[in-house]
N, CA and C of each residue as an Amber inpcrd file, in Angstrom:
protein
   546
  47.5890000  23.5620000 -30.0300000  48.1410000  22.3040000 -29.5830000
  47.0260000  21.3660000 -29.1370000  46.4180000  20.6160000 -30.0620000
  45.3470000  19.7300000 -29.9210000  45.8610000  18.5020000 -28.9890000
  46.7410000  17.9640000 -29.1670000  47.1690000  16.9010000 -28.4910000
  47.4130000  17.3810000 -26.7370000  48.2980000  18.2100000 -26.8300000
  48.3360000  19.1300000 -25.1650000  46.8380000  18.8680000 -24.8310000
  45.4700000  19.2420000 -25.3630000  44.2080000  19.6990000 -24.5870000
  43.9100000  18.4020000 -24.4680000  43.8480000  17.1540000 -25.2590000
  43.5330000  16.3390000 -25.0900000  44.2940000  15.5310000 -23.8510000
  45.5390000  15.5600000 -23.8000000  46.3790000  14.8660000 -22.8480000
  46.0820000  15.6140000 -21.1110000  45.5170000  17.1310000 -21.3350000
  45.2860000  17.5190000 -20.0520000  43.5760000  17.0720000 -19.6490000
  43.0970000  16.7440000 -20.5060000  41.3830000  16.3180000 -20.4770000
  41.9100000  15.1630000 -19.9410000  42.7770000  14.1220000 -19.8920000
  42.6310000  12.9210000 -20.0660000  43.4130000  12.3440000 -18.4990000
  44.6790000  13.6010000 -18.2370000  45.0430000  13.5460000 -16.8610000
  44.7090000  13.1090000 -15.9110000  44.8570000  12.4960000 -15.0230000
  44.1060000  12.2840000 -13.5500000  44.3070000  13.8550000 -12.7270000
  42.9000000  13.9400000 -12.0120000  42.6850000  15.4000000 -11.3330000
  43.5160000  14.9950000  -9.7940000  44.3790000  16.1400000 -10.3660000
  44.7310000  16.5440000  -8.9560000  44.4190000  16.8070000  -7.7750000
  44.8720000  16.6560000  -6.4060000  43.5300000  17.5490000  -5.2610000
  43.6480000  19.0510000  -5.3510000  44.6390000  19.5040000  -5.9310000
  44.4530000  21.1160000  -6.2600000  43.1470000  21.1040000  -7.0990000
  42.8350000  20.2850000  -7.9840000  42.2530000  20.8180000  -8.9050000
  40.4440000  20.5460000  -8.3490000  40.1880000  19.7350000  -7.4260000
  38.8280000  19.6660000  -6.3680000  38.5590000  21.1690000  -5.8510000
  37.4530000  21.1330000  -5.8230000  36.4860000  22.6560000  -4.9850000
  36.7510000  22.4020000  -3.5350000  37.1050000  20.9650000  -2.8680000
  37.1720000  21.3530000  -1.6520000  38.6620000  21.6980000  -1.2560000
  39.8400000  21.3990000  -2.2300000  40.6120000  21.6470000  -1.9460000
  41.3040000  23.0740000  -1.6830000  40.3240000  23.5140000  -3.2000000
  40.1160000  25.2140000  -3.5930000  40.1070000  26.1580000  -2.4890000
  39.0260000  25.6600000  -1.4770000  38.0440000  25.8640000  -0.4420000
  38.9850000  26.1390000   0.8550000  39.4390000  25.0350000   0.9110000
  40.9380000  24.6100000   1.7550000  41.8320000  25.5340000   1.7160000
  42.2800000  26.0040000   0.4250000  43.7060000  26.4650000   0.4500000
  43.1760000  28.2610000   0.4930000  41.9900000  28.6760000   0.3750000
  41.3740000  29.6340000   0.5300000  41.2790000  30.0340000   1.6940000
  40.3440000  29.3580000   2.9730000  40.8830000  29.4490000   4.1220000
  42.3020000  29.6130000   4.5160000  43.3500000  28.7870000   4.5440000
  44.0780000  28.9140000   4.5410000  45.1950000  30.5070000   4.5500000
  45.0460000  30.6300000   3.0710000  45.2230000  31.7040000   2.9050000
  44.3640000  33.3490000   3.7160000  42.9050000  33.0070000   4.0900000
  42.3680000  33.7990000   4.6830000  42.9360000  33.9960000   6.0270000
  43.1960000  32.8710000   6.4130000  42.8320000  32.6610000   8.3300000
  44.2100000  31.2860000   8.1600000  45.5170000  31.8190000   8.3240000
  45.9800000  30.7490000   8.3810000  46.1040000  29.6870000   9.9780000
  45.9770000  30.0440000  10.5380000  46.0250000  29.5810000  11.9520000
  44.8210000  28.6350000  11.9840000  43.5920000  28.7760000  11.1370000
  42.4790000  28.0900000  11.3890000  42.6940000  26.7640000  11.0080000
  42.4470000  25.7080000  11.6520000  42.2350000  24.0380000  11.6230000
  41.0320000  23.4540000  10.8880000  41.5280000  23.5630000   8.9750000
  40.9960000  23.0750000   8.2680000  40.2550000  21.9290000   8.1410000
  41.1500000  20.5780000   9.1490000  41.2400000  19.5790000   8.7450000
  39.9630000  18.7770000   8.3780000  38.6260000  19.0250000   9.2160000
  37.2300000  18.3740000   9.2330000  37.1160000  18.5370000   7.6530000
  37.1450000  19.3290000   7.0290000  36.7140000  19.6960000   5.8340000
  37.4880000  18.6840000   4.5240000  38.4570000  18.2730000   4.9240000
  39.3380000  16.9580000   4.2100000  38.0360000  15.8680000   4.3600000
  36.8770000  15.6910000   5.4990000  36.5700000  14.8460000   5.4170000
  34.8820000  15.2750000   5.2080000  34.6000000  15.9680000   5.8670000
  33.0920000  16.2700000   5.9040000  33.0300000  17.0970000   4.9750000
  33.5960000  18.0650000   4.2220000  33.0290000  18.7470000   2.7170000
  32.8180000  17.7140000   1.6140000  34.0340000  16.6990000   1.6710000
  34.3520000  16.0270000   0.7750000  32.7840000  15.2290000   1.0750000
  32.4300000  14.8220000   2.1510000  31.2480000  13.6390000   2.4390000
  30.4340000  14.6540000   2.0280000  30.3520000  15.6870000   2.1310000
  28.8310000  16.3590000   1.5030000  28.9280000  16.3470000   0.0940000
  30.1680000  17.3110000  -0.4430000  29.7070000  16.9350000  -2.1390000
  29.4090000  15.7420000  -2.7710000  30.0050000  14.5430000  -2.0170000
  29.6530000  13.1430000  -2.1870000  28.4840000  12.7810000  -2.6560000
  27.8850000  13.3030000  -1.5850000  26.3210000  12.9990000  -0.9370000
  25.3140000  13.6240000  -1.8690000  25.9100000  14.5340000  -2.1420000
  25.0940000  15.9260000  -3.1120000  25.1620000  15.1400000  -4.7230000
  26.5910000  14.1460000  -5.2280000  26.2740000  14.0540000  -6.5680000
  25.4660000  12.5670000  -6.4580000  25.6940000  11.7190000  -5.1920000
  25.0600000  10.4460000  -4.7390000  23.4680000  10.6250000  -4.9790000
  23.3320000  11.5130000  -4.3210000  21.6510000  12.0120000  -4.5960000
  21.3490000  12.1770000  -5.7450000  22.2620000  13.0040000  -6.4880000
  21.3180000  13.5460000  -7.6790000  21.5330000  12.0990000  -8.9180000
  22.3300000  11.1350000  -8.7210000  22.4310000   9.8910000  -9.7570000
  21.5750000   9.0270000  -9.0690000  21.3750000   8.8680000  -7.6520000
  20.5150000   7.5760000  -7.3720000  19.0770000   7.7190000  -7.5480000
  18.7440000   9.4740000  -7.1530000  16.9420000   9.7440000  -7.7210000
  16.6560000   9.7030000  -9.4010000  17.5100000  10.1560000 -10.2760000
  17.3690000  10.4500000 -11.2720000  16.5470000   9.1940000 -11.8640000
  17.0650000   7.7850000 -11.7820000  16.2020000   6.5860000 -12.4780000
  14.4400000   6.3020000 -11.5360000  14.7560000   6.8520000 -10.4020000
  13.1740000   7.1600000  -9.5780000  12.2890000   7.6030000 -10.0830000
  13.2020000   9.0430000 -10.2960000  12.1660000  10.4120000 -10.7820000
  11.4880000   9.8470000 -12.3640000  12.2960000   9.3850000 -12.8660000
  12.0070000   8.7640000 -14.6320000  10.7340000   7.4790000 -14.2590000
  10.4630000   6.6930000 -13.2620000   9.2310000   6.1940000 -12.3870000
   8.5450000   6.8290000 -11.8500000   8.2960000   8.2910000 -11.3110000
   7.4370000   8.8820000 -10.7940000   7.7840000   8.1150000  -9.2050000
   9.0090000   8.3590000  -8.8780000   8.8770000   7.7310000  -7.5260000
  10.1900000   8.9950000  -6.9710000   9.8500000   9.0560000  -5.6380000
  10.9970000  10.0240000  -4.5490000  11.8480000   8.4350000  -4.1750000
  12.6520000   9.3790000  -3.4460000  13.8820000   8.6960000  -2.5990000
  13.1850000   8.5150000  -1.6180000  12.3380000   8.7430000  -0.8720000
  11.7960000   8.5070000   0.5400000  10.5920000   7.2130000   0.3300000
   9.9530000   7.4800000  -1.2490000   9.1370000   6.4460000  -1.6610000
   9.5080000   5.0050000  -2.1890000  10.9600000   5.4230000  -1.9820000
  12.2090000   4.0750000  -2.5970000  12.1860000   3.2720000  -1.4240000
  12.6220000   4.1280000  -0.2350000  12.6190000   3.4630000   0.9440000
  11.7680000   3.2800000   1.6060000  10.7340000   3.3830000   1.4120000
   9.3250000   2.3300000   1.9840000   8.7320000   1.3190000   1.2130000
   9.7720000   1.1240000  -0.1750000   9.3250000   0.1710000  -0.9740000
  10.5380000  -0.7020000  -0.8030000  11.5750000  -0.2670000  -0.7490000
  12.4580000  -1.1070000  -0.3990000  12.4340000  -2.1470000   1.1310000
  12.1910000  -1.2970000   1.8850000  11.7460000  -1.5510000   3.7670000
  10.9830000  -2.6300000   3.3410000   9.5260000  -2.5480000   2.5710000
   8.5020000  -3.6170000   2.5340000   9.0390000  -4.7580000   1.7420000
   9.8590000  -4.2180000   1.0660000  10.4880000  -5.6460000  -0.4610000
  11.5470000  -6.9030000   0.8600000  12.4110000  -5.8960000   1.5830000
  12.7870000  -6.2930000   2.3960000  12.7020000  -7.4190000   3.3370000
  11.5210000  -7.0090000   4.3170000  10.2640000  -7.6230000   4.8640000
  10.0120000  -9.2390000   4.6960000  10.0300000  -9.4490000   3.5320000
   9.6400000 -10.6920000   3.1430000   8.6850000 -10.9740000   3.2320000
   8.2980000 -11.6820000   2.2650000   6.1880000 -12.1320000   1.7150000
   6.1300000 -12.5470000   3.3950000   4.6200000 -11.6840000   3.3300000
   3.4330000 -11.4290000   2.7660000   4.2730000  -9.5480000   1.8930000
   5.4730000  -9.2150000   2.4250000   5.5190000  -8.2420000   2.3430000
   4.8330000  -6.7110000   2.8210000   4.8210000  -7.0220000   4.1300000
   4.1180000  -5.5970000   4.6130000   4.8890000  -5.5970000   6.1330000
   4.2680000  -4.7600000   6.3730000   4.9430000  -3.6610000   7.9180000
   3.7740000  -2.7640000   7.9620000   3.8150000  -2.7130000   9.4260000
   3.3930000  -1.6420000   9.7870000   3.8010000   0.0160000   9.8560000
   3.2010000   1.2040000  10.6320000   3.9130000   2.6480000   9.7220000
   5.1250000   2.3340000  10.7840000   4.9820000   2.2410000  12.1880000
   5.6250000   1.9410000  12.7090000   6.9330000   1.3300000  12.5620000
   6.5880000   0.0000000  12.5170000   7.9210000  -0.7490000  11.4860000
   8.6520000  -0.1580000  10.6790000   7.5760000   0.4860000   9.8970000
   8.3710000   0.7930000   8.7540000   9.4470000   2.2110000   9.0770000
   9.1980000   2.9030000  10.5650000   9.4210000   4.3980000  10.7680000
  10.4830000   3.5690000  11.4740000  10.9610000   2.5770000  12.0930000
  12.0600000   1.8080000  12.9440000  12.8180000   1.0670000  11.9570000
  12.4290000   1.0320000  10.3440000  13.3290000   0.4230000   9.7090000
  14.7980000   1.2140000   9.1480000  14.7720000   1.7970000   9.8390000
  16.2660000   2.5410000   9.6110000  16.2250000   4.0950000   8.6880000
  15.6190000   3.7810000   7.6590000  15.7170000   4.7470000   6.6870000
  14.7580000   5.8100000   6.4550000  13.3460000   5.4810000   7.2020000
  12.5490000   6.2520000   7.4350000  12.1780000   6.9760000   8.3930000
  11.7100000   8.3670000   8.1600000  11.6780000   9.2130000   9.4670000
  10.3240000   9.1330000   9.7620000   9.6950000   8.9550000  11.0620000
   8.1690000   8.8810000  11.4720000   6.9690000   9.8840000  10.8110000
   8.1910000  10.9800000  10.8060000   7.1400000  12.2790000  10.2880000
   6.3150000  12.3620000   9.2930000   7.1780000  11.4190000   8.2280000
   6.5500000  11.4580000   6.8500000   5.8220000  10.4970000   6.3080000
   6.1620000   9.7870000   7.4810000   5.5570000   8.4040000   6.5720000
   4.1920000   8.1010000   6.5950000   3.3980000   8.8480000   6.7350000
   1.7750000   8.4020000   6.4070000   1.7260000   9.3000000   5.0950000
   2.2920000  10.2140000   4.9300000   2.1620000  11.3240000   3.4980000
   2.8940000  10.7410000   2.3330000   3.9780000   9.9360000   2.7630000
   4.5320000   8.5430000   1.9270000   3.6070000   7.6880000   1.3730000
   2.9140000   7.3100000   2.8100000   2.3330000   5.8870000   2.3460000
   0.8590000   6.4060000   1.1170000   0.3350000   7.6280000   1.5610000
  -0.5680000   8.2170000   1.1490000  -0.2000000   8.1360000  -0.2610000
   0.7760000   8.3160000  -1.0150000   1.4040000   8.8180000  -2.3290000
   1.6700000   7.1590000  -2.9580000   2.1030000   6.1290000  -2.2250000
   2.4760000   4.9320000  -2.4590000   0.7820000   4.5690000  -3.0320000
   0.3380000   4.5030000  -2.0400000  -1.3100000   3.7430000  -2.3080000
  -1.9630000   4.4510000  -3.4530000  -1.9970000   5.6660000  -3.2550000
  -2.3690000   6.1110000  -4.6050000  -1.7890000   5.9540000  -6.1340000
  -0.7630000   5.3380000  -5.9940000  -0.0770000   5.1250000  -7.1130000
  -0.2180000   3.3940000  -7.6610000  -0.6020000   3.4640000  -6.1700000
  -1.1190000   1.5800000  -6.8080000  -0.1670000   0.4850000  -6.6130000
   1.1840000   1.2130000  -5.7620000   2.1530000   0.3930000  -5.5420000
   2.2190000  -0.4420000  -4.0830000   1.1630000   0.4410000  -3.3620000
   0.4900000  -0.0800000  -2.0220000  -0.6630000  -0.1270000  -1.2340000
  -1.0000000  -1.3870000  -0.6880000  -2.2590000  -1.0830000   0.1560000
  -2.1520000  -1.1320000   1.4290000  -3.0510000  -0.3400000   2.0750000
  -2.9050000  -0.5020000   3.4450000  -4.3400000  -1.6200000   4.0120000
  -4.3460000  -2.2880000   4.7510000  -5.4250000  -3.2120000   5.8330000
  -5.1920000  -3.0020000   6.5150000  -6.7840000  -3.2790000   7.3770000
  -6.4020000  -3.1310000   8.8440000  -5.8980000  -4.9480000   9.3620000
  -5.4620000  -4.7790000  10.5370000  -5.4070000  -5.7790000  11.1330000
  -6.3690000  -6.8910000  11.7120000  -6.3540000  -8.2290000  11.2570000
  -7.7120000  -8.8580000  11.7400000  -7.7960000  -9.1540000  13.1390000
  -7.1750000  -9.0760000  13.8340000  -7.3870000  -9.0840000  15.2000000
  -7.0060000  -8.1290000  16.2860000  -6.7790000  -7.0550000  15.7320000
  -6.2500000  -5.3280000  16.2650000  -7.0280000  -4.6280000  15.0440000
  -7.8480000  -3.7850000  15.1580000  -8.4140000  -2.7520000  14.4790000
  -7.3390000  -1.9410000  14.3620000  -6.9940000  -1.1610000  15.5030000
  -5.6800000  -0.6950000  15.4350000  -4.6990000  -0.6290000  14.5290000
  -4.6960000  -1.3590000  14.5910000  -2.9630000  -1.8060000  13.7240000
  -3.6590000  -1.9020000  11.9700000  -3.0620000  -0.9960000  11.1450000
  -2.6970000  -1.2860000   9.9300000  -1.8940000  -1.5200000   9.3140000
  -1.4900000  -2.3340000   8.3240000  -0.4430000  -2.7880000   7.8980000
  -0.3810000  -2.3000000   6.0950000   0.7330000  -2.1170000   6.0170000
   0.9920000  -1.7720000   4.6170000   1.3500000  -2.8210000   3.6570000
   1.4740000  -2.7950000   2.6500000   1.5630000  -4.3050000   1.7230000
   1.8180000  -3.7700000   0.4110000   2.8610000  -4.6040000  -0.2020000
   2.9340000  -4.0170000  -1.4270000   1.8600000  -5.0420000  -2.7840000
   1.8160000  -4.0750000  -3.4260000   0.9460000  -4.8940000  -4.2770000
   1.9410000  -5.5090000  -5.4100000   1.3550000  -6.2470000  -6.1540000
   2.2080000  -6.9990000  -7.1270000   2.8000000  -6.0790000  -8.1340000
   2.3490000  -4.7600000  -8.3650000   2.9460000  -3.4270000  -9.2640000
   4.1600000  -2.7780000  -8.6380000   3.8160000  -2.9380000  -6.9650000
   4.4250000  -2.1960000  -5.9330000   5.9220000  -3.1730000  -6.3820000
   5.4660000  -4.7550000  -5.9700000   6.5720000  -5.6080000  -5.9270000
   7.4230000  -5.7770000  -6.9070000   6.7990000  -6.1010000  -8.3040000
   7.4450000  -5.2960000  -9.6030000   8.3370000  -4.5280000  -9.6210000
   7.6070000  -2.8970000  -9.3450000   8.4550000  -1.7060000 -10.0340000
   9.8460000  -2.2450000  -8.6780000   9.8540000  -2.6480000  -7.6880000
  11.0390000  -2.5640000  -6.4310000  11.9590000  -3.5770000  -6.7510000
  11.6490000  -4.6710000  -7.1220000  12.4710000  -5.1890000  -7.7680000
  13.4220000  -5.1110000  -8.9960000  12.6920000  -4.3800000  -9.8540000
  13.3230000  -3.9050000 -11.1880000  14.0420000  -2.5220000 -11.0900000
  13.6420000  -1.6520000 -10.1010000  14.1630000  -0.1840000  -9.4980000
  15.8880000  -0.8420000  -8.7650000  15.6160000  -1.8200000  -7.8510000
  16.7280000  -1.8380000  -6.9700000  17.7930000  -2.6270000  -7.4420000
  17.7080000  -3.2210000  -8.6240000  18.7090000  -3.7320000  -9.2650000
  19.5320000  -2.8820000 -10.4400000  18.4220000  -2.0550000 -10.1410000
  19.0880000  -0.8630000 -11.2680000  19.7580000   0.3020000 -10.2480000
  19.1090000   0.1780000  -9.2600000  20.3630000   0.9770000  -7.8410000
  21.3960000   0.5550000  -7.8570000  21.2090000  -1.0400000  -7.4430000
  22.8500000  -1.5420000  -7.3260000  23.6160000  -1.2590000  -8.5130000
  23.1350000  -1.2790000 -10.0140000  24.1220000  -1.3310000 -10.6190000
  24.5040000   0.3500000 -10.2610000  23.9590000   1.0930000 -10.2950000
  24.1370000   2.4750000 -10.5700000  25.1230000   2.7280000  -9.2950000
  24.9520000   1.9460000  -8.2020000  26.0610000   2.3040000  -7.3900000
  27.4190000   1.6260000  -7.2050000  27.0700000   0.4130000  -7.9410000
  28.5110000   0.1920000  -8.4510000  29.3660000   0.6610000  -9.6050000
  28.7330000   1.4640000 -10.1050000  29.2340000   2.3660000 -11.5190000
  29.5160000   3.3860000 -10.5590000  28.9830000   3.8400000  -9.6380000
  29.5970000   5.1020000  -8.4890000  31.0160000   4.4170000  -8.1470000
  31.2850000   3.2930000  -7.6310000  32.3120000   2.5550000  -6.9290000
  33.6160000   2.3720000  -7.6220000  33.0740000   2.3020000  -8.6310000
  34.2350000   1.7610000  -9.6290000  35.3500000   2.4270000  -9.7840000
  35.8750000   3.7460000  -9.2390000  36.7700000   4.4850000  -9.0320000
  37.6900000   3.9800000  -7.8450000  36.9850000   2.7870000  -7.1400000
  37.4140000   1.9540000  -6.0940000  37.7380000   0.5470000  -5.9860000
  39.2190000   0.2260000  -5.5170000  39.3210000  -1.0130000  -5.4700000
  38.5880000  -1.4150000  -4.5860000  38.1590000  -3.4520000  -4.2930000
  37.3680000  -3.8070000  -3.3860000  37.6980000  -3.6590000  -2.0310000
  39.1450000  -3.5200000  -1.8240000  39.4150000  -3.3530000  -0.6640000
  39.4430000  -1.7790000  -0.3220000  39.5030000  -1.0330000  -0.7550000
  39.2560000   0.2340000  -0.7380000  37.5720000   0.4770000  -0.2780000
  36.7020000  -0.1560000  -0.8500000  35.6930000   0.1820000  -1.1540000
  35.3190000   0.1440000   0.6110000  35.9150000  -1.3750000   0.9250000
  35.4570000  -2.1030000   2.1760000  35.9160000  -1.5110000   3.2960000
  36.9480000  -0.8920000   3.0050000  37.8470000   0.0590000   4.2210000
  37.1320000   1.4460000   4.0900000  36.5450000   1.5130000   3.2890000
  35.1290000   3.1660000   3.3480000  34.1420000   2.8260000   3.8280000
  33.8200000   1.7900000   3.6380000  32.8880000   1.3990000   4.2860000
  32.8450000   0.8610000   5.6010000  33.9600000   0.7170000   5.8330000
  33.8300000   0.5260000   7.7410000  34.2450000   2.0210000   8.3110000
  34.7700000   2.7320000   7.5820000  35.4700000   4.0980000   8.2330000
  34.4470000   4.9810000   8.0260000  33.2980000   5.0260000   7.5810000
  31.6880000   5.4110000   7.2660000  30.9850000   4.6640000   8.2680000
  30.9760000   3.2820000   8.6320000  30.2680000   3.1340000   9.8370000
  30.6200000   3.5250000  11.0210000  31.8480000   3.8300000  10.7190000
  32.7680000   4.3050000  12.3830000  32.3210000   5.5390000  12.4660000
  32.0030000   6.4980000  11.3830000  31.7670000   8.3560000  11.6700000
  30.4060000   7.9230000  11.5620000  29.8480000   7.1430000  11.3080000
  28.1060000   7.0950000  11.4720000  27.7040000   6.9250000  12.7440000
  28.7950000   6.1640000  13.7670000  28.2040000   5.8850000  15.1610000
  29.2160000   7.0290000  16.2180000  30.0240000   7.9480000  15.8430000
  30.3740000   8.6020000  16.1010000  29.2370000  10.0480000  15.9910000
  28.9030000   9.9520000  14.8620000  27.6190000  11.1640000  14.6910000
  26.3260000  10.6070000  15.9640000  26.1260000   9.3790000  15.6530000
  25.0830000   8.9140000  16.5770000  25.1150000   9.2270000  17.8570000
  26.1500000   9.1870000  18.2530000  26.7280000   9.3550000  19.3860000
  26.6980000  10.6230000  20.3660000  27.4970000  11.6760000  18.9190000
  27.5320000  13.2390000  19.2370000  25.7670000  13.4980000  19.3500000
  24.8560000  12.7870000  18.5460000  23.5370000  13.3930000  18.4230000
  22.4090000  13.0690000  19.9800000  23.0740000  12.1650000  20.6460000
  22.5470000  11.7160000  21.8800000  22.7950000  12.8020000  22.8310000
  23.6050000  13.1870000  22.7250000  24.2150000  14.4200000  23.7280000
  23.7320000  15.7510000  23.5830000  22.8450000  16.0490000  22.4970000
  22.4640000  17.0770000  21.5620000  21.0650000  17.3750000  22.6460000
């Protein structure tokens, strides 16, 4: 029955037919008394996250660039000409963690997408800068993000999209929150 396989390929997936639901009704069945419910939201946000990752590095990796090297090129594109920040800055711009970012910047400069100077009136202080290759590849990279994450979206109406996106900033400052107390 060729037509049957095709018409079940073509179906909309059920939530039976999801791994976290699988997952769900497994517990369930194990431990019924146990209070599944986080997992409706936080499994689902991890596998998310897990196929989010592996489509948004993939056009990077095909540049010879990481996700962590996106976001110190993005941070500086950001910035606005002259285009630079300090490591600092750049470790307070949201997306970067302090730890890494000189082994970042180390990998950036060598690639020719950044330079670092010192400061002319603070020795101290160096500043990072993208170079015109740097400014290039970030511009032509992040328009090819957006599209790639609106090809993620598109399973979403706009108002849908916008109501995830505030109910994602609400568990983002809720995590923030729980992590202060930590």
């Amino acid at each position: 029955m060729p037509g049957k396989d095709k018409a079940a390929a073509t179906a909309p997936r059920q939530e039976t037919d999801d791994a976290v639901a699988r997952i769900i009704a497994d517990w369930r069945r194990e431990r019924p008394g146990l209070d599944t419910a986080p997992l409706h939201v936080l499994a689902r946000l991890h596998r998310t996250f897990l196929l989010y990752q592996t489509r948004t590095s993939r056009p990077l990796a095909e540049r010879g660039l990481s996700m962590a090297g996106f976001d110190v090129l993005t941070a500086l594109r950001r910035a606005g000409a002259p285009y630079q920040l300090t490591a600092g800055e750049l470790a307070a711009s949201g997306l970067i963690s302090s730890a890494g970012v000189t082994l970042r910047l180390d990998r950036l400069e060598k690639d020719g997408l950044i330079v670092r100077e010192r400061d002319g009136q603070d020795r101290r202080v160096v500043h990072c800068r993208l170079t015109p290759a740097g400014l290039a590849l970030i511009d032509e990279l992040f328009t090819v993000h957006l599209d790639n994450e609106r090809l993620m979206l598109a399973g979403l109406s706009g108002e849908e999209s916008a109501q995830l996106g505030t109910l994602l900033a609400k568990l983002e400052r809720s995590l923030e929150e729980l992590a202060e107390t930590d």
